[in-house]
N, C-alpha and C positions, 0 to 999 in steps of 0.2 A: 697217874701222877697229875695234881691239881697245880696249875701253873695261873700267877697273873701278871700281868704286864703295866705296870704303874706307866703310864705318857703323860710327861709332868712338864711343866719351867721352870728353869733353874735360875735363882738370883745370881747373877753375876757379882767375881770377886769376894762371897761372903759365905763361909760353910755355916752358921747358925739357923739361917731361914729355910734351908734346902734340908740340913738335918732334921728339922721338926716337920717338916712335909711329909719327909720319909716315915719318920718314926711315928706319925699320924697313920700314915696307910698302910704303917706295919702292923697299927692295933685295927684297922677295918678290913684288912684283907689278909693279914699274918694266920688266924686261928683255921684251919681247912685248909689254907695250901700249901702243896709243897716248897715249891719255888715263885719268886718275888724280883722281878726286874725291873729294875730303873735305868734312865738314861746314861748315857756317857758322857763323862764330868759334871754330872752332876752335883754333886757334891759343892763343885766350884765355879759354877759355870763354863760354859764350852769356851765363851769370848772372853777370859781372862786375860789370854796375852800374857805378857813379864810378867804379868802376877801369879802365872800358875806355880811358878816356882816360889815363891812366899807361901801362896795354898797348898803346897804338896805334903800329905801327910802320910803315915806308917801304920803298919797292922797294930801298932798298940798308941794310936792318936785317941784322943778321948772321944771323939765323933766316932771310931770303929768301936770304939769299947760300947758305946750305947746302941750299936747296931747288935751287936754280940749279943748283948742283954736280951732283947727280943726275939733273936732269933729263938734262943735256948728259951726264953716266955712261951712264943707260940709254938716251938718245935716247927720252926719251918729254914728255908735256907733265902740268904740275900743276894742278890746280883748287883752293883751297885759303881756306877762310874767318879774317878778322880784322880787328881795329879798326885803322884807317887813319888815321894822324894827317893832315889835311885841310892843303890848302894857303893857307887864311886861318886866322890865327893864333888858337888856340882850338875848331878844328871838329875833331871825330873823323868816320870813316866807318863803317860795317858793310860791311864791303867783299869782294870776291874777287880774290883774287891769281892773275892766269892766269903760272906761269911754263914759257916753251916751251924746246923742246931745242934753240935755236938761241941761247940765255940772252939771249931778253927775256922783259920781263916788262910786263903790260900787268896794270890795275886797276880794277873794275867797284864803284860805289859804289850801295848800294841803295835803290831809289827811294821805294819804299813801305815805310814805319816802323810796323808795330802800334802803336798805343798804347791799349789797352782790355783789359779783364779782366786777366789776369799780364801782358800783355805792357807793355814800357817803353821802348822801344828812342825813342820819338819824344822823350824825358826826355836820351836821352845821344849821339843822333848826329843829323849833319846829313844829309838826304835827296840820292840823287844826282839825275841829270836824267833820264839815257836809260841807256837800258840798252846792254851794249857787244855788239859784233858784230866779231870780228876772223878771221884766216888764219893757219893753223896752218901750221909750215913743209911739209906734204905737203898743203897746198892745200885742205884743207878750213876750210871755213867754220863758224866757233861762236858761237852767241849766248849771251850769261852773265847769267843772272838767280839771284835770291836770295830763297828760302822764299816770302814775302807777296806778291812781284811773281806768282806764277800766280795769284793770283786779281782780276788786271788785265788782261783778254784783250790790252789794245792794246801791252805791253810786248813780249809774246812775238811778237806779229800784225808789231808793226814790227820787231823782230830778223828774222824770216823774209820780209817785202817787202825789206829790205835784202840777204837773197840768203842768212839762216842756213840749213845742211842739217842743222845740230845745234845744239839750245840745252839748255843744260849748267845748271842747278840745283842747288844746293845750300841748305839747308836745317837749322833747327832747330824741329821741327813735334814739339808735342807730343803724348802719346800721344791726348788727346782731341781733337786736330786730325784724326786720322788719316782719319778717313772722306770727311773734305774734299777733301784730297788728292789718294785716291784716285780724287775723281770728278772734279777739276779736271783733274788730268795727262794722263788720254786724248781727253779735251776740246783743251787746250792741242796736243797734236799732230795730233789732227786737222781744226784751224780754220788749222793751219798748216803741215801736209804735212809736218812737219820730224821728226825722231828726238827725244823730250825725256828727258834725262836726271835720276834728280831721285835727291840722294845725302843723304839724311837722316841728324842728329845721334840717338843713342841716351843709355843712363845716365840718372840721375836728377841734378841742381842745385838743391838746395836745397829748394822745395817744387814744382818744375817735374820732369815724366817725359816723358823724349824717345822718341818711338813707333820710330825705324827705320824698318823697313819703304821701302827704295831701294827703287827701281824704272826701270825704261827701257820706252819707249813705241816705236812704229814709227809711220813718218810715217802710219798709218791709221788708228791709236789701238790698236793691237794690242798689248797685255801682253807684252813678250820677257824679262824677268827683274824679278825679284822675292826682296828681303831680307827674312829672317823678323824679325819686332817685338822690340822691346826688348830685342835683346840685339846684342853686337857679330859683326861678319860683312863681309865682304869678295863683294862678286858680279863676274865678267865677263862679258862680253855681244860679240858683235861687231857690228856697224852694218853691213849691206850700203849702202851711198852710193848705189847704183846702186837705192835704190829709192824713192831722193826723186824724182828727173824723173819715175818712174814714176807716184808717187802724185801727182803735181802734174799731170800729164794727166789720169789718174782722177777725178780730184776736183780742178779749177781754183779754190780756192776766193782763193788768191793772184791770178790771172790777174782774177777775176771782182770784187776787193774796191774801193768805190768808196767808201764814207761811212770816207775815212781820212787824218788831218789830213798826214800826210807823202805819202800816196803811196808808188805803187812804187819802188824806187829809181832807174830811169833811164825812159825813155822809149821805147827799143827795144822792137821786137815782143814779144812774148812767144810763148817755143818750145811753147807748150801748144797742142795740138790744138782746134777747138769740134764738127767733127760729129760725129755719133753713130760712125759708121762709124770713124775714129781712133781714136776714145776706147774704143771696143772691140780695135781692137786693139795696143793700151797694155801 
């Protein structure tokens, strides 16, 4: 699986200038990959404020309808951040727009709100519930989480007992967040065998400086690429798939997990080896 991670800025307050960004580096980097991540809120900027509810738009806004277009152009899938006008009358979301190259589009609303020190986000949006876990039309599996949700183990924990092989993050983590981050994201894939994606906002909003610094983890917590800090940059990576089973025998930590209010997703065996003898040769 051929993955890139757009680290972009976002104009503030204005979806036209941010859409054509995208829609630029959907035609240089859209053709060969599978999956295309952008920042969170992008779309509208992160430091909207009051205005992200004026900016909040819906899976049939005409800004998603020309994300649609290309996806289904280059056969590839979008990851893509924006304020979500909510379906009770009054709610906005911080949401991620997954649009696939079979043109749907599915919608991941973020569960965990900062609201301390700059951040304000629990001021102007309503929290989602769960995080989403959906199937890409070439059959892989993606979990979609947003910035604050990795330092919630149980988000990402239940996206991967539900069967994710990849959870897809996006991100406006600023620059003195960075070192958090860093130490949460090899964490987050290795407590859950899964590949974690994490596609951070850059530039500066106001009196907010967005670090950068993308990165992709492997299901062991192993470093596979890495965007330089605050400045903008485009990285690709490929996913070997084939080495999620692998680490999930190596390290059964899914297999083994029992203080968890959901549960595995079914109840079938689980294909993971326990003796030593197997597990060596994984």
């Amino acid at each position: 699986m051929d993955v890139a991670l757009c680290q972009r800025a976002s104009t503030v307050g204005e979806l036209k200038p941010n859409l054509s960004l995208a829609l630029e580096d959907l035609d240089e980097h859209g053709p060969g990959n599978d999956l295309i991540l952008f920042p969170e809120l992008f779309l509208g900027g992160y430091n909207a404020q009051d205005k992200h509810h004026e900016l909040a738009i819906t899976r049939d806004d005409p800004a998603i309808m020309e994300l649609r277009a290309k996806a289904t152009q280059h056969d590839t899938n979008i990851l893509i951040g924006a304020a979500r006008e909510g379906h009770v009358t009054g709610t906005t979301h911080n949401s991620a727009f997954l649009i696939k190259s079979d043109d749907t589009v599915e919608t991941y609303d973020k569960v965990h709100l900062p609201t301390f020190n700059v951040f304000e986000e629990g001021l102007h949006f309503t929290p989602g519930e769960r995080g989403l876990l959906t199937t890409l039309p070439d059959g892989t599996r993606v979990g979609v989480a947003i910035c604050y949700d990795l330092f919630f183990p149980e988000i990402t924990k239940d996206l991967a007992l539900q069967g994710a092989d990849v959870i897809a993050t996006i991100s406006a983590g600023p620059y003195q967040s960075r070192t958090y981050f860093e130490t949460v994201l090899p964490a987050r894939a290795l407590e859950t065998t899964s590949f974690v994606l994490y596609c951070n906002l850059t530039g500066t909003q106001d009196h907010l400086s967005f670090a950068g610094g993308s990165m992709a983890y492997s299901p062991l917590g192993e470093k596979i690429a890495h965007a330089p800090t605050q400045k903008e940059a485009t990285i690709t990576t490929t996913l070997d798939l084939d080495q999620v089973p692998l680490a999930r025998r190596k390290r059964p930590v899914l297999r083994d997990t029992r203080m968890f209010p959901w549960g595995r997703a079914n109840d079938e065996p689980v294909p993971w080896p326990t003796n030593p003898q197997d597990l060596d040769e994984a």
